[in-house]
C-alpha positions as CSV (number, residue, x, y, z in Angstrom):
1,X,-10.2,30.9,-36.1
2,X,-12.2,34.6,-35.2
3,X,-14.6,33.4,-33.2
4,X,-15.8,36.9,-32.7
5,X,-15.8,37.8,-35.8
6,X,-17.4,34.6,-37.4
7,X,-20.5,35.2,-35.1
8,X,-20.7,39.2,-36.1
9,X,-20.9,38.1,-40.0
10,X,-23.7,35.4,-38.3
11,X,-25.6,37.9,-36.7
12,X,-25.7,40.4,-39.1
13,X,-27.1,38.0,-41.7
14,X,-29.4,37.4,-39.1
15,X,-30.6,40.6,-38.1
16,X,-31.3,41.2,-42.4
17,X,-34.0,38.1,-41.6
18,X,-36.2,38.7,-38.8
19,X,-38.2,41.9,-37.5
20,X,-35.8,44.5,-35.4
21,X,-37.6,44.0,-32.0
22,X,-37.0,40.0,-32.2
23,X,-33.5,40.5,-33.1
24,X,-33.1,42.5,-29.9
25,X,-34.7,40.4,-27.7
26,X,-33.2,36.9,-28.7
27,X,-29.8,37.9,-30.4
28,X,-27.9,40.9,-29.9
29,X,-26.5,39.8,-26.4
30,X,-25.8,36.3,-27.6
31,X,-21.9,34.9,-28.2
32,X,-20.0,32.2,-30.1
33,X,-17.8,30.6,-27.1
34,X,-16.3,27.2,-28.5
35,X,-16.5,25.5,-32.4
36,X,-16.0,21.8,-32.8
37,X,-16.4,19.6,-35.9
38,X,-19.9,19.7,-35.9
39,X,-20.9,21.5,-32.9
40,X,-21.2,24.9,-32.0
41,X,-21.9,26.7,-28.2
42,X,-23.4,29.5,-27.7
43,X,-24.0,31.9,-24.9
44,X,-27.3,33.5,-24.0
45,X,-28.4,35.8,-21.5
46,X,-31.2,33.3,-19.3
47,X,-32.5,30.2,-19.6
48,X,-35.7,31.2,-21.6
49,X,-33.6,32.1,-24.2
50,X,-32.1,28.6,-24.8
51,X,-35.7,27.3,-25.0
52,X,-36.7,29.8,-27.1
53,X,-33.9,29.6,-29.8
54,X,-34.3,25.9,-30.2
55,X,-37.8,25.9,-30.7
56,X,-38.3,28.8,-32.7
57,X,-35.0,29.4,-35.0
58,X,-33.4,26.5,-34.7
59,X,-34.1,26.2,-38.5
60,X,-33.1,29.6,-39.9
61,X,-29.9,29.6,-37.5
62,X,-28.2,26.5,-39.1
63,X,-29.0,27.8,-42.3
64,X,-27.9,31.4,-41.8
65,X,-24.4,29.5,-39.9
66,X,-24.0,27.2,-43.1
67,X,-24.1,30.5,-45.2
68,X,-21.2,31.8,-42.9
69,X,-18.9,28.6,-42.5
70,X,-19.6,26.8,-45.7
71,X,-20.6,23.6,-43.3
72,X,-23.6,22.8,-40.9
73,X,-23.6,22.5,-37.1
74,X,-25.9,21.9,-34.7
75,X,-26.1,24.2,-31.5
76,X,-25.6,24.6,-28.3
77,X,-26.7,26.8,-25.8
78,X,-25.3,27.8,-21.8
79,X,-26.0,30.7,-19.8
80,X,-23.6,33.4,-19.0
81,X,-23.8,31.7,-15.8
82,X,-23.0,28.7,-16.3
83,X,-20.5,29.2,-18.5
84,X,-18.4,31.0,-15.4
85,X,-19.6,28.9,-13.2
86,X,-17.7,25.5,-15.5
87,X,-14.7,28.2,-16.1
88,X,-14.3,28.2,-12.7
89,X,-14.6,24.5,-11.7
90,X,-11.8,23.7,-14.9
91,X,-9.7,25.8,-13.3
92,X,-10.1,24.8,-10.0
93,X,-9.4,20.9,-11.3
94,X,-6.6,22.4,-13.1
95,X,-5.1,23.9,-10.2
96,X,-5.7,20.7,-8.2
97,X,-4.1,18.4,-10.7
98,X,-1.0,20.9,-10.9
99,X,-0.8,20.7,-7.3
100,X,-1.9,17.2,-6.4
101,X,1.0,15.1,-4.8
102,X,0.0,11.3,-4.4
103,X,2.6,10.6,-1.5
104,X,3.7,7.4,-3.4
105,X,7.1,6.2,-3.6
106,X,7.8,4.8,-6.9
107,X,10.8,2.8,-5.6
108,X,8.0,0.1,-4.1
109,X,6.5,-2.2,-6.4
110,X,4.8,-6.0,-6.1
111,X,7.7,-7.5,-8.3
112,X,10.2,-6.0,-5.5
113,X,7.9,-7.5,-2.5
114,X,9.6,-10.1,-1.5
115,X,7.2,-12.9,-0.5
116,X,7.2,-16.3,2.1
117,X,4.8,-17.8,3.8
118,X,4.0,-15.0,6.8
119,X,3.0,-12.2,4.1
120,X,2.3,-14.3,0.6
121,X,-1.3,-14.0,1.4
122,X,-1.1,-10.2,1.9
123,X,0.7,-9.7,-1.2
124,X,-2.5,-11.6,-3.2
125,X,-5.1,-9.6,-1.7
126,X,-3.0,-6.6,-2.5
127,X,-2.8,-7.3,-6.0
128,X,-6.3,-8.5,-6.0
129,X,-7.7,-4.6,-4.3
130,X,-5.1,-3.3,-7.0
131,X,-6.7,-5.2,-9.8
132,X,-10.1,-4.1,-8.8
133,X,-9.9,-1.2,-6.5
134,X,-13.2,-0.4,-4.4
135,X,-15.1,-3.3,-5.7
136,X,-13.5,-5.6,-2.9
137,X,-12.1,-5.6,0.6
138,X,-13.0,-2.3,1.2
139,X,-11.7,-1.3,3.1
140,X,-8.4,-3.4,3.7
141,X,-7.4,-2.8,7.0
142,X,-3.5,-4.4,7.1
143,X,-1.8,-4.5,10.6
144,X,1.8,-6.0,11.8
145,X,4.8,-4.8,13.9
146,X,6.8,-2.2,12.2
147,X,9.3,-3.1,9.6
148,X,7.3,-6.6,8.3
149,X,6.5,-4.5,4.8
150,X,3.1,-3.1,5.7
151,X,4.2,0.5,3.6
152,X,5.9,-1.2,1.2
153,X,2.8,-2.9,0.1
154,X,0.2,-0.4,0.7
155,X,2.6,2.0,-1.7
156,X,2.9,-1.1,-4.2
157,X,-1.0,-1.1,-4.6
158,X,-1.2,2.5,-5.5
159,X,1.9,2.2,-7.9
160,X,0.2,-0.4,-9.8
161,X,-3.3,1.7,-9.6
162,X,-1.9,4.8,-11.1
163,X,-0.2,2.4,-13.6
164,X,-3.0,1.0,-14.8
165,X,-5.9,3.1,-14.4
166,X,-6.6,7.0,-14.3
167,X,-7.7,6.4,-10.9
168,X,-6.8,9.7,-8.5
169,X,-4.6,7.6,-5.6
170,X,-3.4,9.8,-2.1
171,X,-1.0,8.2,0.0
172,X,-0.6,10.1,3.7
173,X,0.4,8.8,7.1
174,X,-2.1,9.3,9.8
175,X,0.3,12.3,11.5
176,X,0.0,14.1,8.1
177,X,-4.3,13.3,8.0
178,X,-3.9,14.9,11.5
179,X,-1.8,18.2,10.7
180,X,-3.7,18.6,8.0
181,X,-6.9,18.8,10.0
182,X,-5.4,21.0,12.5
183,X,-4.3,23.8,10.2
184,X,-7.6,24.4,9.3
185,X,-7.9,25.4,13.3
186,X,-4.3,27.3,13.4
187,X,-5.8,29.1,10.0
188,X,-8.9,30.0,11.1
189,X,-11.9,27.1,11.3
190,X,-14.4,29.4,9.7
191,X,-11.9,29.9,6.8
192,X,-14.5,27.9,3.7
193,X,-11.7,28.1,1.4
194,X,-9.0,26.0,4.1
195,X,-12.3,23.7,4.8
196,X,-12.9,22.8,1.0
197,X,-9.6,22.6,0.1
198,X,-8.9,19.9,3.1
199,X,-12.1,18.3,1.6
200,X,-11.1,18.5,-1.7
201,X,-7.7,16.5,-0.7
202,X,-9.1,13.8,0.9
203,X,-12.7,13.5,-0.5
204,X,-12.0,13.9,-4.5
205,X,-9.9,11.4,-5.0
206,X,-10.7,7.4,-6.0
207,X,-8.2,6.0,-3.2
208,X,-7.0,6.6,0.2
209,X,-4.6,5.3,1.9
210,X,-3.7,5.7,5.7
211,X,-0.5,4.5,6.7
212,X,-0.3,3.8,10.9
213,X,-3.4,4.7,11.5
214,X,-2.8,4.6,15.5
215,X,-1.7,7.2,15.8
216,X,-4.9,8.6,15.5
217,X,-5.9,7.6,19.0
218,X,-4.6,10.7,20.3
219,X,-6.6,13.2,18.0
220,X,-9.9,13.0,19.4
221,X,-11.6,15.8,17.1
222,X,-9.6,14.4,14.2
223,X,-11.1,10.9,14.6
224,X,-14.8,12.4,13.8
225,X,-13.5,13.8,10.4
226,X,-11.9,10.8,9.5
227,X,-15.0,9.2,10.4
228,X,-16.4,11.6,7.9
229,X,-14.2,11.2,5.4
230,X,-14.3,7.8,5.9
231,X,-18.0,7.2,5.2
232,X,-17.8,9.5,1.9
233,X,-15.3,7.9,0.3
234,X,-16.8,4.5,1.3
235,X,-20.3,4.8,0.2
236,X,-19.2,6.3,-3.3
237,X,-17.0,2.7,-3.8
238,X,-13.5,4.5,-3.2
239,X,-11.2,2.1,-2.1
240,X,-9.4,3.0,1.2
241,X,-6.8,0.9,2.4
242,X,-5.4,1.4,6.0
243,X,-2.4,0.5,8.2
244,X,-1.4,-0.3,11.6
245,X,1.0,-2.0,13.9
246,X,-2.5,-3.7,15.3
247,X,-5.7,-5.4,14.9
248,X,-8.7,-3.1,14.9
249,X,-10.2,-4.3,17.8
250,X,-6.7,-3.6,20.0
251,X,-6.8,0.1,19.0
252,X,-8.5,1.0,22.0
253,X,-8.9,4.8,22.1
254,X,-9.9,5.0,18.6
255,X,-13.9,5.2,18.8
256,X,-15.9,2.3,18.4
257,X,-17.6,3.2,15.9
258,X,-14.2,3.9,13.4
259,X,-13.1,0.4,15.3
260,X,-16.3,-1.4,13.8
261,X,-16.2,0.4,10.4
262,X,-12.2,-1.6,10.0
263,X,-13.6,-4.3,10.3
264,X,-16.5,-3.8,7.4
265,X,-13.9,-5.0,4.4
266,X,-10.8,-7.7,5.0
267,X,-8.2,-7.5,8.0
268,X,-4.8,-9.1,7.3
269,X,-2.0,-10.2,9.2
270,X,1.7,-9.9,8.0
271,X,4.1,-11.7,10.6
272,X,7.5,-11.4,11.0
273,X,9.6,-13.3,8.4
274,X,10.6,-17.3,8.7
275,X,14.1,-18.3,7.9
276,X,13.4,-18.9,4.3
277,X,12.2,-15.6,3.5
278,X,14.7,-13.6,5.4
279,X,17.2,-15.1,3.3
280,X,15.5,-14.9,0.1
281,X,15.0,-10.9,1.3
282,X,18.9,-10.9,1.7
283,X,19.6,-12.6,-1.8
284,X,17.7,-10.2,-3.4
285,X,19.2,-7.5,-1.8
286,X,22.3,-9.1,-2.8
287,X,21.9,-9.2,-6.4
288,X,20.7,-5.9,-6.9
289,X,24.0,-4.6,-5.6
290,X,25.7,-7.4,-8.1
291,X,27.9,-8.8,-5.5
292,X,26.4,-12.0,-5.3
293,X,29.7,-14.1,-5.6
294,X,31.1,-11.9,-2.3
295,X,28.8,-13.3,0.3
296,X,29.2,-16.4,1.3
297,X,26.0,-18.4,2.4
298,X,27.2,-18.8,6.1
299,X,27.4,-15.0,6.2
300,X,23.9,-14.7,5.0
301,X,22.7,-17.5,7.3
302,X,24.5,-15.7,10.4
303,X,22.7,-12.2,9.5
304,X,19.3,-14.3,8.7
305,X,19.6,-15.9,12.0
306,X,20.4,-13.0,14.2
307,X,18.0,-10.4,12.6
308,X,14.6,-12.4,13.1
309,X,11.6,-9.6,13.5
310,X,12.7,-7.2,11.6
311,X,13.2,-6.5,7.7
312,X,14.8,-3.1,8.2
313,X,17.3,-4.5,10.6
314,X,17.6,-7.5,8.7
315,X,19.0,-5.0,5.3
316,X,20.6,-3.1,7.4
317,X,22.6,-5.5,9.3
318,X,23.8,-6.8,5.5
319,X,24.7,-2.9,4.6
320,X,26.6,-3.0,7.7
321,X,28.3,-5.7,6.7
322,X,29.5,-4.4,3.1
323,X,30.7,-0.9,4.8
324,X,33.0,-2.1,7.0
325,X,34.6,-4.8,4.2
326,X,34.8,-1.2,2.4
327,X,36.3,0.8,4.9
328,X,38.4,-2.4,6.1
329,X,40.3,-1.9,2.0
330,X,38.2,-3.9,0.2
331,X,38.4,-7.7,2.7
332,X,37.0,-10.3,1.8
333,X,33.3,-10.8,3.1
334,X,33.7,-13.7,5.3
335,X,31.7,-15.3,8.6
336,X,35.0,-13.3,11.1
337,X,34.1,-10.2,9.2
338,X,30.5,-10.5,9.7
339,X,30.7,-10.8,13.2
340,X,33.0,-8.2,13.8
341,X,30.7,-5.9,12.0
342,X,27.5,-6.7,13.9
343,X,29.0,-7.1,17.1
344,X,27.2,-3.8,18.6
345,X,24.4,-4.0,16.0
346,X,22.5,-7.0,17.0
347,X,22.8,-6.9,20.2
348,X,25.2,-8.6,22.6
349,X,22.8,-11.5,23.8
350,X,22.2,-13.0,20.5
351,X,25.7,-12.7,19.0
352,X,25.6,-16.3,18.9
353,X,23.9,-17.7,15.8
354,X,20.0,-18.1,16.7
355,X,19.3,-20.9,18.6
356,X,16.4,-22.4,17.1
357,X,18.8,-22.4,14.0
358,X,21.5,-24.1,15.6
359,X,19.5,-27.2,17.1
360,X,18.1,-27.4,13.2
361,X,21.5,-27.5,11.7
362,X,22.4,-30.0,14.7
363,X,19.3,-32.4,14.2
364,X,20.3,-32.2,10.1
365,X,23.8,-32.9,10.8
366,X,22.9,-36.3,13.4
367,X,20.5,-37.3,10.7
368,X,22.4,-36.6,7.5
369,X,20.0,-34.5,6.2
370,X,19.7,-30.9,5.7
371,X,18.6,-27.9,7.0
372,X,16.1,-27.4,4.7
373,X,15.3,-30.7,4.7
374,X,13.5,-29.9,8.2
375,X,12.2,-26.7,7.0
376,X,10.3,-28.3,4.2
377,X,6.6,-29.5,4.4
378,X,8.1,-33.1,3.3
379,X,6.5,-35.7,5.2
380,X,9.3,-38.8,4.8
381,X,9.9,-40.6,8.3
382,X,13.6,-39.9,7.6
383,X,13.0,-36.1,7.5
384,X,9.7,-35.6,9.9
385,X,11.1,-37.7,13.2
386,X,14.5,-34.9,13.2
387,X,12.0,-32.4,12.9
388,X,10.0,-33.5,15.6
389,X,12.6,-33.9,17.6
390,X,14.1,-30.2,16.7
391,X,11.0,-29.2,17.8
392,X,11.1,-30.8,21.1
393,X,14.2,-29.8,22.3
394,X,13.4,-26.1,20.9
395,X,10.1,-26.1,23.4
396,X,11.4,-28.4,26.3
397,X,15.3,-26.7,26.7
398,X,15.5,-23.8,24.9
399,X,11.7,-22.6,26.4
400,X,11.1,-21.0,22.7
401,X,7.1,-20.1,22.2
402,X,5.3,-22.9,19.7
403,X,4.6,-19.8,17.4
404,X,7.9,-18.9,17.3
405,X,9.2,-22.2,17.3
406,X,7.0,-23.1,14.1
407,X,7.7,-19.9,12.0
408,X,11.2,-20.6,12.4
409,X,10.7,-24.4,11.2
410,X,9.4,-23.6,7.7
411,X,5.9,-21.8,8.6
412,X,4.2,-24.3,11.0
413,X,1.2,-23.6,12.8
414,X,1.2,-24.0,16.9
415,X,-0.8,-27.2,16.8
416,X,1.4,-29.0,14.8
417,X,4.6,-27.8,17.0
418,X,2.6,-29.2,19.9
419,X,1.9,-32.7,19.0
420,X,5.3,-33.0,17.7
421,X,6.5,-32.3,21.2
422,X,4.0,-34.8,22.8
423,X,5.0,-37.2,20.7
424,X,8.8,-37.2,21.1
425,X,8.2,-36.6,25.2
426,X,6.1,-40.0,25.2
427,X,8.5,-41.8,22.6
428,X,11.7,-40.9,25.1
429,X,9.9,-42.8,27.9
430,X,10.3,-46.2,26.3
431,X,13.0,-45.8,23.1
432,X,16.5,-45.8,25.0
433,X,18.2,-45.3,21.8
434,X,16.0,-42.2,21.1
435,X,16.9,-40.8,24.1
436,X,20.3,-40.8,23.9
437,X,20.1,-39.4,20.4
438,X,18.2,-36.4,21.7
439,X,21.4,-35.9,24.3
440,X,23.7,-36.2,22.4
441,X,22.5,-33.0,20.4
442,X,22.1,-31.3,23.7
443,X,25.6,-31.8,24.4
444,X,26.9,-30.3,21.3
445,X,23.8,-26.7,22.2
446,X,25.2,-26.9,25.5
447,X,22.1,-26.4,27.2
448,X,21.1,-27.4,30.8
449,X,18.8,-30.5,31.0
């Protein structure tokens, strides 16, 4: 389609109806730009002359346009002006979507988030901010040591978002937020185009997320554009979602005021993974590689008991594991090989199997029940006296911390640990038999009494 040339036939027709000086004045400089099914936008020279033309030949335009295209339209009208200036601002979106990079991974999603009970409530709030993002816990400020799952989550949230939604989501770690700023410096501050483009980054978008934000504490000048940044994105709704290996109010040298502004949405915890959930983490692992069959459960128990803190070491211990059987020819995976494997990888003073796992599996054994058994939240006499009394000898001999002691018992809180340690001390004093139960498990941990 001529646009050009459609609108000369128009015009001409047009300058054949109405006196020469009106043609000039309202006409001759005007322009077909764009044609649509029943829409038609024209360029004129100034606002007057969109006023002008509606009110005054609105009428005889349509008509003399029908008599052109064989079909009516109704018109448009923009100024030269601002028809350059919404060519430039396409273009500039254009070349901003060309160029956008999220920073997501796509590798980390929610249904590969393996979940227990130190970071099952994280993974709901994440899905719940991912369902709805900006309209709650905003923003979600999620702290823990490094390598609980904190990035994996935050990137699982924006994989979902981008999924589901046209929402615009930037994923950066705080040392890139802070090189960023700092080119604009090395480039020239004053430089507007460096300035809005930084702005444009971080301030255009629908979500931001900041992974280990403390390292922000030593950029002082980059705190106050965060700050900035922050407040934009938050009072237009955008979600922001932010990480760090602690709680906002332990982050110091950050400024109160970013401190207090943490703390406006929700603040989770993740904590470092229970028994249960490291081995679930290593069958997982396991099956993707498809060599379920070849590990043994006492080799996954031995790498779930040594690797406690960590989720990185814990997969990287089993990787370990299945390149030396490689490089050994292809041996068998058993508990010998496991060992020999780790043996400089986790550490000479816990080469022995965790200790708070071996008094479990001695308590199960005494009673003749198992493991799990003690782990569980089942409240039987014949299950919750063994675990009390695991819990006992964990606190009293092997000096273990009740946080510790009740993470590794199936996800018990510190209170609980406590009175079930009262309770066995006072029980010993007068129950003989109980007593010498109790040693006889300390003979088999060989501990000092």
């Amino acid at each position: 389609m001529d646009l050009n040339n459609i609108w000369s036939v128009f015009l001409a027709k047009i300058e054949g109806k109405v006196k020469p000086v009106l043609f000039q004045t309202w006409f001759k400089d005007t322009k077909l730009l764009n044609l649509t099914e029943d829409k038609a936008l024209v360029e004129v020279p100034l606002d007057v002359h969109k006023k002008h033309l509606k009110e005054n030949y609105g009428d005889i335009i349509k008509e003399t346009f029908m008599e052109v295209t064989g079909s009516i339209f109704d018109f448009e009208y923009i100024t030269e002006e601002e028809s350059q200036k919404e060519t430039e601002e396409k273009q500039i979106k254009e070349n901003n979507e060309a160029i956008f990079e999220s920073g997501l991974d796509s590798r980390y999603a929610f249904e590969n988030f393996v979940s227990g009970e130190s970071n099952k409530f994280a993974k709901a709030i994440g899905v719940a901010v991912a369902e709805k993002p900006g309209s709650m816990y905003n923003p979600l400020f999620i702290y823990g040591n490094s390598g609980l799952g904190k990035t994996h989550l935050m990137h699982a949230i924006g994989n979902y978002i981008t999924a589901n939604s046209n929402k615009k989501v930037l994923y950066v770690t705080s040392e890139k937020f802070v090189d960023d700023f700092l080119s604009l410096y090395r480039k020239n501050e004053n430089n507007f185009n460096s300035v809005d483009n930084f702005k444009r980054k971080y301030r255009d978008i629908d979500v931001l997320m900041i992974d280990d934000i403390q390292y922000l504490e030593i950029a002082s000048k980059t705190q106050q554009e965060f700050f900035n940044t922050f407040n934009e994105l938050h009072t237009q709704n955008k979600q922001i979602i932010i990480s760090s290996d602690r709680s906002p109010d332990d982050l110091k040298k950050l400024e109160e005021r970013l401190r207090t502004r943490f703390n406006w949405g929700l603040t989770i915890d993740i904590l470092p993974p229970d028994f249960n959930l490291r081995m679930a983490i290593l069958d997982k692992k396991i099956e993707a590689q498809g060599i379920s069959s070849f590990v043994p459960e006492e080799v996954k128990e031995y790498i779930a008991s040594n690797c406690t803190t960590d989720i990185r070491k814990l997969e990287g211990a089993l990787t370990r594991v299945f390149a030396y059987a490689t490089i050994m020819n292809g041996s068998e995976i058993t508990i010998e090989l496991a060992v020999e494997a780790l043996k400089d990888y986790i550490g000479k003073h816990i080469i022995s199997k965790n200790k708070i796992d071996k008094v479990i599996q001695l308590v199960a054994s005494n009673y003749n029940i198992t493991p799990e058994d003690i782990r569980s939240k089942r409240r039987l006499s014949k299950i919750a006296v063994p675990r009390q009394i695991g819990m006992y000898i964990c606190r009293v001999y092997l000096k273990e911390s009740l946080p510790k002691i009740g993470s590794e018992f199936g996800g018990k809180d510190h209170t609980t640990v406590m009175h079930s340690v009262d309770k066995i001390k006072r029980l010993i004093k007068k129950d003989k038999e109980l007593e010498e139960e109790v040693n006889k498990i300390l003979a088999k941990l060989d501990v000092d009494k």
